[in-house]
C-alpha positions as CSV (number, residue, x, y, z in Angstrom):
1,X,-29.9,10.8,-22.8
2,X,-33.2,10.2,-20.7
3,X,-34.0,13.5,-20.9
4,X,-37.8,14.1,-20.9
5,X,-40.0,17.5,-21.3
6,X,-41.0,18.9,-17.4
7,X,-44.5,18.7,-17.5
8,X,-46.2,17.0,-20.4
9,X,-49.6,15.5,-20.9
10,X,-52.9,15.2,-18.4
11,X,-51.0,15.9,-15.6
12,X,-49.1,19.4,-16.4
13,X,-52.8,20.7,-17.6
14,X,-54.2,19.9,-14.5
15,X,-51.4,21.4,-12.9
16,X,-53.0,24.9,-14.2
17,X,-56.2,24.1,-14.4
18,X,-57.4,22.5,-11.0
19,X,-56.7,24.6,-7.9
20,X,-56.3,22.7,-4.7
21,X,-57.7,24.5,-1.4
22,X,-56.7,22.3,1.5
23,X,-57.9,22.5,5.3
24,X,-57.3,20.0,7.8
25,X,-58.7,18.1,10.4
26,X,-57.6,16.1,13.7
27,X,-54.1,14.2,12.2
28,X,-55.1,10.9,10.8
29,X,-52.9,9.4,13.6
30,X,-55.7,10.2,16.3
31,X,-58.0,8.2,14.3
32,X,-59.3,4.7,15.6
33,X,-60.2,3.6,12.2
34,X,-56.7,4.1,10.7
35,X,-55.9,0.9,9.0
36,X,-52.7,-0.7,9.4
37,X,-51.7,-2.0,5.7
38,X,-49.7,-4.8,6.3
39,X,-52.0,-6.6,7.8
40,X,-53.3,-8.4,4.1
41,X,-57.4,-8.6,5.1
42,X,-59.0,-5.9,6.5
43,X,-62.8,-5.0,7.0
44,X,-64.1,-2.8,4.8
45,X,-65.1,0.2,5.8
46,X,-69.0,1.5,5.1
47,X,-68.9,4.7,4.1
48,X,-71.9,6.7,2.7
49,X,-71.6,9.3,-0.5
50,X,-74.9,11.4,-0.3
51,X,-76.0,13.2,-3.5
52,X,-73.8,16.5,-4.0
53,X,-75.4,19.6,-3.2
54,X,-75.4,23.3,-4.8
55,X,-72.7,25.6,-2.9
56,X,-74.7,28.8,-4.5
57,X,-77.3,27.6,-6.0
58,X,-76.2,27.4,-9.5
59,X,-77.4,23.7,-10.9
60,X,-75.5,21.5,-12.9
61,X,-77.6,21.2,-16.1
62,X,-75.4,18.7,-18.1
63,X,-75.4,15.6,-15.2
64,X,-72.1,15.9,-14.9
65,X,-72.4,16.1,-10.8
66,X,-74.6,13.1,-11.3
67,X,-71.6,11.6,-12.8
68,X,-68.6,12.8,-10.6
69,X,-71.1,10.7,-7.8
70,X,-70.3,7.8,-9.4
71,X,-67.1,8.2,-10.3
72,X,-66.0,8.9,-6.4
73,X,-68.2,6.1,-5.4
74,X,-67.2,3.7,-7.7
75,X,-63.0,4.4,-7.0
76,X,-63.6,3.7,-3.4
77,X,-65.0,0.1,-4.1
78,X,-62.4,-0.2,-6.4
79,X,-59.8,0.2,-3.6
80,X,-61.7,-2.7,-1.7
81,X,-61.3,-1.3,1.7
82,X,-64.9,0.7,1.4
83,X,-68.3,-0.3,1.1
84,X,-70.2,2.4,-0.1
85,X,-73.8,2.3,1.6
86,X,-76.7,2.1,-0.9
87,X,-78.5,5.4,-1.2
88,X,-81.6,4.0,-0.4
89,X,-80.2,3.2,3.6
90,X,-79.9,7.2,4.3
91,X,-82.0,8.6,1.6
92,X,-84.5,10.5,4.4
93,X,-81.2,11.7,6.1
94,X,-79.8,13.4,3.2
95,X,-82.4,14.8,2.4
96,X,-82.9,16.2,6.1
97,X,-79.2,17.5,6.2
98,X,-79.1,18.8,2.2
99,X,-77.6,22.1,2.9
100,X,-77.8,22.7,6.2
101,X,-74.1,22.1,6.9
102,X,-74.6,19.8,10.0
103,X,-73.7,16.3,10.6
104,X,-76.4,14.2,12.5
105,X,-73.4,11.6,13.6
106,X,-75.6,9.1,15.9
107,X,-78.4,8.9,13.0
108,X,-75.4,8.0,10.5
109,X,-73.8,5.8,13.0
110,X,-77.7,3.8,13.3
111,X,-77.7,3.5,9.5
112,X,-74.1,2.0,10.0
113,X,-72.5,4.8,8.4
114,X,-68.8,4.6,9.3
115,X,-67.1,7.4,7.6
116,X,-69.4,10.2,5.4
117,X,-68.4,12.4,2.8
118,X,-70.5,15.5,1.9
119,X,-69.8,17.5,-1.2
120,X,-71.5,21.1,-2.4
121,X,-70.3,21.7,-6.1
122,X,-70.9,25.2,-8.1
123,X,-70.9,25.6,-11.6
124,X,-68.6,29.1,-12.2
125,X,-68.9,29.0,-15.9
126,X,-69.9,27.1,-19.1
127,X,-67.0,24.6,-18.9
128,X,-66.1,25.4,-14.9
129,X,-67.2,23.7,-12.0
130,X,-65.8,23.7,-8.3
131,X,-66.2,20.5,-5.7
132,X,-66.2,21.4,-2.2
133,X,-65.6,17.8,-0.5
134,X,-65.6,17.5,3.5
135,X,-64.8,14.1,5.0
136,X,-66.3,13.0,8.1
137,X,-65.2,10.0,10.9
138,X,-68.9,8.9,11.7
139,X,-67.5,6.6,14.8
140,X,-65.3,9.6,16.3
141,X,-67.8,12.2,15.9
142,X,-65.4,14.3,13.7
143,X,-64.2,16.2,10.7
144,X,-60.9,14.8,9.4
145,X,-60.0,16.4,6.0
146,X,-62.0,19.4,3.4
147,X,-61.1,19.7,0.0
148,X,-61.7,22.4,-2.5
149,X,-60.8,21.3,-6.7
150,X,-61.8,23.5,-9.4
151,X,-61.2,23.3,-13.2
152,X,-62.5,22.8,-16.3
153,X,-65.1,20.1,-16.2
154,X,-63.5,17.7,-18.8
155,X,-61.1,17.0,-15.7
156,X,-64.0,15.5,-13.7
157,X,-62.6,12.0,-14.1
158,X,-59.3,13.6,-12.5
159,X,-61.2,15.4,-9.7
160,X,-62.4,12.7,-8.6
161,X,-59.6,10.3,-8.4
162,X,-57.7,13.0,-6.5
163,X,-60.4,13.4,-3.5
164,X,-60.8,9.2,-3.5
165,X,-57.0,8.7,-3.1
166,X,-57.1,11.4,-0.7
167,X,-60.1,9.5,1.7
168,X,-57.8,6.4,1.0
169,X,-54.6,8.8,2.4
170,X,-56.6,9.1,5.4
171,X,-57.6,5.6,6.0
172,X,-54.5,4.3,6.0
173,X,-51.9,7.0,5.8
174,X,-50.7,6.1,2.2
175,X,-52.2,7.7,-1.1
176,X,-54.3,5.7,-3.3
177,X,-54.0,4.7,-6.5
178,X,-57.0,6.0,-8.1
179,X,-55.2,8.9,-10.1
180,X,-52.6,6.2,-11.7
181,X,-52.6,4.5,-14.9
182,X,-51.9,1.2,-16.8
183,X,-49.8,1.2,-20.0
184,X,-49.9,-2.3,-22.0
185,X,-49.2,-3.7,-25.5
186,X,-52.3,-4.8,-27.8
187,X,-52.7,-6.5,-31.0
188,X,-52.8,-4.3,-33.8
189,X,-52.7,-6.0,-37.6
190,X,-49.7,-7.4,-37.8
191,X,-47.9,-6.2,-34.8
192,X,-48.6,-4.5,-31.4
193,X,-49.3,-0.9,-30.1
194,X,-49.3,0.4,-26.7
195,X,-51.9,1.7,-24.6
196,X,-52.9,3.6,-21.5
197,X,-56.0,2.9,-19.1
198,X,-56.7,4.6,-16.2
199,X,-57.0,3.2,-13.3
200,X,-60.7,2.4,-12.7
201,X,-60.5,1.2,-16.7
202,X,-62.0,4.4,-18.4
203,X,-60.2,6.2,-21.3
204,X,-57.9,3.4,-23.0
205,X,-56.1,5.3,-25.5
206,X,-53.1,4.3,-28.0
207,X,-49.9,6.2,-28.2
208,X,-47.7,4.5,-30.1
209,X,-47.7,3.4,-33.7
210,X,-45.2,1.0,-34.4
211,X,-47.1,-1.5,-36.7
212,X,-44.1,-3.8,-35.3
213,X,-43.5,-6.5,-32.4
214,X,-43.0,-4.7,-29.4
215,X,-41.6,-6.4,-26.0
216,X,-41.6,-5.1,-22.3
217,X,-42.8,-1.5,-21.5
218,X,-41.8,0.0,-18.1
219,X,-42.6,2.9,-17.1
220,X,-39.9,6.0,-16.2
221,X,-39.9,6.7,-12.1
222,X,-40.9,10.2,-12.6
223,X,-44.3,9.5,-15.0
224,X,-43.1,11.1,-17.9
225,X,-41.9,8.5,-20.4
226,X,-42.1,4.5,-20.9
227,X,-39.2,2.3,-22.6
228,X,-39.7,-0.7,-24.3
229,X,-38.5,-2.8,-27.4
230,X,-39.8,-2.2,-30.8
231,X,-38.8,-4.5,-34.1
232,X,-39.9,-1.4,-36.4
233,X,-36.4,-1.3,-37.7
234,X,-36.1,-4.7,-38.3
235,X,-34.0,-5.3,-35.0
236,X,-34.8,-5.7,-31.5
237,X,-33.9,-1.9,-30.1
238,X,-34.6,0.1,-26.6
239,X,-37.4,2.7,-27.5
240,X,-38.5,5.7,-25.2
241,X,-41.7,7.4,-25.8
242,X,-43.3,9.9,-23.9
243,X,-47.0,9.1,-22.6
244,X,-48.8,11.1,-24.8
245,X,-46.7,9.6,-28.1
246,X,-45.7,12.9,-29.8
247,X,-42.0,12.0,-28.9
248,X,-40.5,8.7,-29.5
249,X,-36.4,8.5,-29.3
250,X,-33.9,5.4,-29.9
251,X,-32.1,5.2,-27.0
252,X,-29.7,1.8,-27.7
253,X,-29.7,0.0,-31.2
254,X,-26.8,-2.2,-30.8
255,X,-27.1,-5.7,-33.1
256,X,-29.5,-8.5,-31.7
257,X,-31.2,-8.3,-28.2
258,X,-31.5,-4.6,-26.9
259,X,-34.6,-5.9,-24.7
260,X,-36.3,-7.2,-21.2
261,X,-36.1,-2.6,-19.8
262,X,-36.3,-1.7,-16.5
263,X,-35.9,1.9,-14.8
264,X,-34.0,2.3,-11.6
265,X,-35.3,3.9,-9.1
266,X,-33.5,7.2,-9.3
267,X,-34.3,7.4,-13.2
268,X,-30.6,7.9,-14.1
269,X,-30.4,3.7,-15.2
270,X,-31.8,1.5,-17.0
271,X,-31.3,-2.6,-16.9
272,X,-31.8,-4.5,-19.8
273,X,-30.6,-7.4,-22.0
274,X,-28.4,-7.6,-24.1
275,X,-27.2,-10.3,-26.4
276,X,-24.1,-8.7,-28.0
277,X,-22.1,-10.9,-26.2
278,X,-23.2,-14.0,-28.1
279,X,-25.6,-14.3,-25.3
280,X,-27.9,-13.1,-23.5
281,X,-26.2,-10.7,-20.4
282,X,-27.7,-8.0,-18.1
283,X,-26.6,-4.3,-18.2
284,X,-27.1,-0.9,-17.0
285,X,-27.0,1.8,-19.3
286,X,-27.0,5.2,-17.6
287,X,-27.8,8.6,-19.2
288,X,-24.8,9.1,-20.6
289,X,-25.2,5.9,-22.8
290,X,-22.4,4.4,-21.1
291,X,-22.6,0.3,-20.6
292,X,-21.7,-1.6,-17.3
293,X,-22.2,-5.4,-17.3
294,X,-23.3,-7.2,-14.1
295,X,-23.5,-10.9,-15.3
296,X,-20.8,-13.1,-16.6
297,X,-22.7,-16.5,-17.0
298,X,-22.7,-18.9,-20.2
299,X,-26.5,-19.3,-19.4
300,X,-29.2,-17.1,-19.9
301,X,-29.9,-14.1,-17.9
302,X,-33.0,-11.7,-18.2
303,X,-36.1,-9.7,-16.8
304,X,-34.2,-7.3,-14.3
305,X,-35.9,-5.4,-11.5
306,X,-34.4,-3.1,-9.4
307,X,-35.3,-3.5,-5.5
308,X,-36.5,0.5,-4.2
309,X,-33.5,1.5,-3.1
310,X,-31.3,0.7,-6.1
311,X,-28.9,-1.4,-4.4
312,X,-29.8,-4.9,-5.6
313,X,-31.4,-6.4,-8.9
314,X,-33.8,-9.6,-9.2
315,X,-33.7,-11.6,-12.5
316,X,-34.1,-14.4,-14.1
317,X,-31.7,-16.8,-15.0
318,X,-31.5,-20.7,-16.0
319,X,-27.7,-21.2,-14.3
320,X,-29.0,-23.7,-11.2
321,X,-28.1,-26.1,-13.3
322,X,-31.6,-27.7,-13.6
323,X,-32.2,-26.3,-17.0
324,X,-35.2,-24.5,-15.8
325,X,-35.0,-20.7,-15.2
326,X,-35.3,-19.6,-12.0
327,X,-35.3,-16.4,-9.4
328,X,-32.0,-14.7,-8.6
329,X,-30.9,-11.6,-6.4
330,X,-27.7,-9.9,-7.0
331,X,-25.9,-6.7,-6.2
332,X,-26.9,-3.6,-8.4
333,X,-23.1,-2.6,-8.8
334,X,-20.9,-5.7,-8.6
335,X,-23.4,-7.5,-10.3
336,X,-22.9,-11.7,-10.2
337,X,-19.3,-11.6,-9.7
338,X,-20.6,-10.1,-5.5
339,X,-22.4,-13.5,-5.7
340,X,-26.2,-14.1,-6.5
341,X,-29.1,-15.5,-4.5
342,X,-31.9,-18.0,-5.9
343,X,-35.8,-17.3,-4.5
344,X,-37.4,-19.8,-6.2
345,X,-37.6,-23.0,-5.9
346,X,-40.8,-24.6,-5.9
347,X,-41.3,-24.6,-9.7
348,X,-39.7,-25.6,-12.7
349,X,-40.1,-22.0,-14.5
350,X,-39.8,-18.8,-13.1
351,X,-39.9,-15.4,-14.7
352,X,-40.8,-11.9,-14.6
353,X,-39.8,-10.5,-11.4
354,X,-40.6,-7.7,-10.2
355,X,-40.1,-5.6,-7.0
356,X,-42.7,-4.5,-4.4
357,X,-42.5,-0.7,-3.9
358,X,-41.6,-0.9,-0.2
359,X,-38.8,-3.7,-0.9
360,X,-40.1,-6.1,1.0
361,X,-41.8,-8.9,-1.9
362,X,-40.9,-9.5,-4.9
363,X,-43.9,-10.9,-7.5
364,X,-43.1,-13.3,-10.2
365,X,-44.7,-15.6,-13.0
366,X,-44.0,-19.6,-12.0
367,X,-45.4,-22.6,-14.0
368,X,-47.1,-25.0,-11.3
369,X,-50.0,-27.8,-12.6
370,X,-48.9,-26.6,-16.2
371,X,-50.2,-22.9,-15.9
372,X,-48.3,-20.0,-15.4
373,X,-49.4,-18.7,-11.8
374,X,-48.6,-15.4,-10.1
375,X,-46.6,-15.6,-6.8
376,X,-44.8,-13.4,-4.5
377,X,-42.0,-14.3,-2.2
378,X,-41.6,-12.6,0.9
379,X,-38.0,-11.3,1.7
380,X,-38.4,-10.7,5.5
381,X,-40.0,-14.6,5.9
382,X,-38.1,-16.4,3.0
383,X,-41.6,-17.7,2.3
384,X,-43.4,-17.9,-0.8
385,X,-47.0,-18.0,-1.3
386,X,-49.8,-18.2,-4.5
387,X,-51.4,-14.3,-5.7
388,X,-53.5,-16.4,-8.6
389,X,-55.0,-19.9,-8.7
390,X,-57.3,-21.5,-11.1
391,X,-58.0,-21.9,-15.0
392,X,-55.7,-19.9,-17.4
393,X,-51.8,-18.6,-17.7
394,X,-51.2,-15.9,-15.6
395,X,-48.0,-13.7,-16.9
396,X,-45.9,-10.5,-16.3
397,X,-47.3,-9.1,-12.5
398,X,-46.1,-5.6,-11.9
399,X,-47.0,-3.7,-8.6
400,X,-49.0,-0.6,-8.3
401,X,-47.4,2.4,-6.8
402,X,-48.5,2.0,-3.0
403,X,-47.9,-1.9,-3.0
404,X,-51.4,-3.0,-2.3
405,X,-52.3,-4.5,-6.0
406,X,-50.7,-6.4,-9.1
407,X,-51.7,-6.3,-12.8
408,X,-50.7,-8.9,-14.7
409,X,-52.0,-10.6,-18.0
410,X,-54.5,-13.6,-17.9
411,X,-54.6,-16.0,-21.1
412,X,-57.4,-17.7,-21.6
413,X,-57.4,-19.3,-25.1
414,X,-57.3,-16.8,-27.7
415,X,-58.7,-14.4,-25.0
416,X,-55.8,-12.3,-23.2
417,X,-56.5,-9.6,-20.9
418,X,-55.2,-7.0,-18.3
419,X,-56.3,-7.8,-14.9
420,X,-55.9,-6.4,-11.1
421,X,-55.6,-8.3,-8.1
422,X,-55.1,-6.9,-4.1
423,X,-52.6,-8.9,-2.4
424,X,-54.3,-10.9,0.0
425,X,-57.6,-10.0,-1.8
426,X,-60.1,-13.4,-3.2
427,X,-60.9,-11.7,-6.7
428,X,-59.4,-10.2,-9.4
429,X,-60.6,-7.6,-11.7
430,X,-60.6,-7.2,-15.6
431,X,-59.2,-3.7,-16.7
432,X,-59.1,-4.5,-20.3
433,X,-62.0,-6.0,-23.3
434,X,-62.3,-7.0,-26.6
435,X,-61.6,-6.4,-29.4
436,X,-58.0,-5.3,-27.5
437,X,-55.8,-8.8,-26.9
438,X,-54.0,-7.2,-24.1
439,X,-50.6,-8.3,-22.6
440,X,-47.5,-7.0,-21.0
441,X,-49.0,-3.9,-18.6
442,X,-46.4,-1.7,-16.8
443,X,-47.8,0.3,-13.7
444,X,-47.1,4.4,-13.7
445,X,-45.9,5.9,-10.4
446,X,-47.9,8.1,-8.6
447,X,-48.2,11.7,-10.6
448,X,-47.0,14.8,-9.5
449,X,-49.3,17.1,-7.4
C-alpha cells in the first residue's frame, strides 16, 4: 500500500551523475576540536574558505565557482557552529599558497584560522565540472578528510551541501543537514498547495495541485513520499504524493476525519485520526490497509508522533479533565488501554508534538501570555523549557534530521512564515517570503548517498 518508486527525483539523478572519490584522514576521534553535541552552546569555530583554484588550468567562464564559494560558505554559517573568516583576513595568504599544494599552518593559525578548507575545481566539459575539496585542522597541524564530486554543473547547489555536511560530519561526528529539505503548505486561491525549500531556502518549488484545504504533511522515513490530508474530494482523506508530484495515491477515504499523519519509523505505519467512531480516535494503518485503534477515550485525541524506536506514541489529548488539551505518552501497541502519561503541564493548550530524532525531547506548540510558544520537554530530566519567546504565534515545530534545529510556523498578523531555530541557539531564521503565506512544514530525513 505505501509502496513508492526506488529512486525518484534530485536525489536518484545525482546518484548517476555525481561521483564521490573519498580519502581519509586521522579518525575524527583524534581530533581536539571535536564537538560534543549535547552540550546546547558551543563556540563557533573560525574556519576560512579561500577562493577555489584551477586543478588543470581550465577556468570556469560562467562564475559558477564564484558561486559554489558562496554556496559552501554560506551552509556553514547556516549550521551556526562556523564562522567563516572574511576574505580580506588571509587574502595575501591565499594568494601565496594558490596552487602550490602546501599548508602554511602557523600563518593560518596567526590569522585565527581554526579549520581551512582548500578546493581546486576543473571544468571537463560544457556542462561538467569536478571539485576537489581537502579539509584541514589548522590547530592540529593536519589533514582530516579530501573529497572529490563531479557532475553536471546544475548540481552545484547539491555539491556543495554534500562537502558542508561532510566538514559538519567531522566537527561533530554527525552529518549535517545542509543536503535536506522543507516541505510546507501555502496559500493558493482558494485553497492550499505544498511546497519544498531546500535547506539554506533556495529553490521553493510546488508539487502538488490540489486547489483544496490541505492539513498535516509528514514526510515518509525513507525521503521518497509525504502524506497529508486533502479536502479535493469534498472529504477529509489521507493523501500520499511523491516529492516530485507526478504520483499522488489515496491511501484511506473513510467518511469524516482521515487526518493529523504521521510515519513510523520503520515506514511500514502510519498514525492518524480518525473520527469514524463519532469521535475523534488515533490509529495505525499499516501497509496492508489494515486498522488497529490505540485510544478508547470519549475526549479528543490527536497529533501523533512516534518516539525513534517505534515503541511509544506522543499525542494530544483534552482527557485531564481540565478541558484544555494537553501532552500524552502511550504505548505504540497497546495503545491507552497500557496506560498514558501527561508531559505538560504548565499551560492551558498543548499541541503538536513531535519527537526528537535521538528520543530524548519531544517539541510541542503551548499557549503561555496568550501566544502560542514553542517548547521542548526533556525526557531524561522531566523538565521543560521555552525554544521561542516574544511577539507572534508560534505553531507546528518539527525536528530536523540530526536533532540540532526545529521549523515551525510564526504568525504574525496576516504574515505567516516558515522559520528555523537551533536548540539552545538566540535567533531564529526565516526560510520562507511573500507572496507565499507559509504554514505546516514537515522536515525530510537525511537522503540516500
Amino acid at each position: 500500500m505505501f509502496k513508492r518508486n526506488s529512486r525518484t527525483g534530485v536525489g536518484a539523478a545525482l546518484g548517476v551523475l555525481v561521483l564521490w572519490t573519498v580519502w581519509a584522514g586521522p579518525l575524527r576521534a583524534q581530533s581536539d576540536v571535536l564537538i560534543d553535541l549535547s552540550m546546547e552552546t558551543q563556540p563557533e569555530v573560525r574556519i576560512a574558505v579561500p577562493a577555489f583554484s584551477s586543478l588543470d588550468g581550465t577556468l570556469d567562464t560562467q562564475g559558477r565557482v564564484q558561486e559554489a564559494r558562496k554556496i559552501l560558505e554560506n551552509d556553514l554559517r547556516l549550521f551556526e557552529l562556523f564562522l567563516p573568516v572574511q576574505r580580506s583576513v588571509f587574502r595575501e595568504l591565499e594568494a601565496r599558497e594558490m596552487n602550490s599544494g602546501r599548508v602554511d599552518y602557523p600563518s593560518w593559525s596567526t590569522l585565527g584560522v581554526q579549520w581551512l578548507i582548500k578546493t581546486q575545481y576543473q571544468v571537463t566539459g560544457k556542462d561538467q565540472i569536478a571539485f576537489v575539496f581537502r579539509l584541514y585542522d589548522v590547530v592540529n597541524e593536519r589533514f582530516l578528510v579530501g573529497k572529490r564530486y563531479q557532475g553536471n554543473s546544475r548540481w552545484l547547489r547539491k555539491m556543495m551541501h554534500r562537502f558542508a555536511d561532510e566538514v559538519m560530519s567531522q566537527l561533530t561526528g554527525k552529518r549535517g543537514v545542509a543536503e535536506t529539505q522543507i516541505a510546507f503548505l501555502a496559500q493558493s486561491g482558494k485553497g492550499k498547495e505544498m511546497y519544498i525549500v531546500d535547506f539554506d531556502g533556495y529553490n521553493p518549488h510546488k508539487i502538488t495541485q490540489e486547489n483544496s484545504v490541505m492539513l498535516a504533511p509528514d514526510w515518509s522515513p525513507d525521503g521518497k513520499a509525504i502524506v497529508f490530508t486533502s479536502y479535493r474530494d469534498h472529504n477529509p482523506d489521507l493523501v500520499m504524493v511523491d516529492v516530485t508530484g507526478r504520483r499522488r495515491k489515496v491511501l484511506l477515504k473513510l467518511p469524516g476525519l482521515n487526518s493529523a499523519p504521521a510515519w513510523s519509523p520503520d515506514g511500514e505505519k502510519i498514525a492518524l485520526v480518525l473520527s469514524k467512531d463519532q469521535n475523534s480516535e488515533i490509529y495505525t494503518l499499516d501497509r496492508f490497509a489494515n486498522l488497529t485503534r490505540l485510544t478508547r477515550h470519549f475526549n479528543i485525541d490527536t497529533s501523533p508522533t512516534w518516539s525513534p524506536d517505534g515503541k511509544k506514541i506522543a499525542f494530544t489529548s483534552d482527557r485531564s479533565g481540565t478541558g484544555s488539551p494537553q501532552i500524552f505518552i502511550m504505548d505504540a501497541q497497546r495503545g491507552d488501554a497500557a496506560g498514558v502519561k501527561r508531559i505538560s503541564f504548565s499551560s492551558s493548550y498543548n499541541d503538536n508534538p513531535a519527537w526528537s530524532p535521538e528520543g530524548d525531547k519531544i517539541v510541542y506548540t503551548a499557549l503561555e501570555g496568550g501566544r502560542f510558544q514553542i517548547k521542548i520537554y526533556d525526557l531524561e530530566t522531566g523538565k521543560t523549557f521555552n525554544l521561542t519567546t516574544g511577539p507572534g504565534n508560534k505553531e507546528s515545530p518539527v525536528w530536523s534530521p540530526d536533532g540540532r534545529f526545529v521549523a515551525y510556523r510564526l504568525q504574525q498578523g496576516e504574515q505567516s512564515s516558515i522559520q528555523i531555530r537551533r536548540v539552545g541557539g538566540k535567533r531564529s531564521r526565516r526560510l520562507t517570503f511573500p507572496p507565499l503565506v507559509a504554514l505546516s512544514p514537515t522536515w525530510s530525513p537525511y537522503p540516500r548517498r
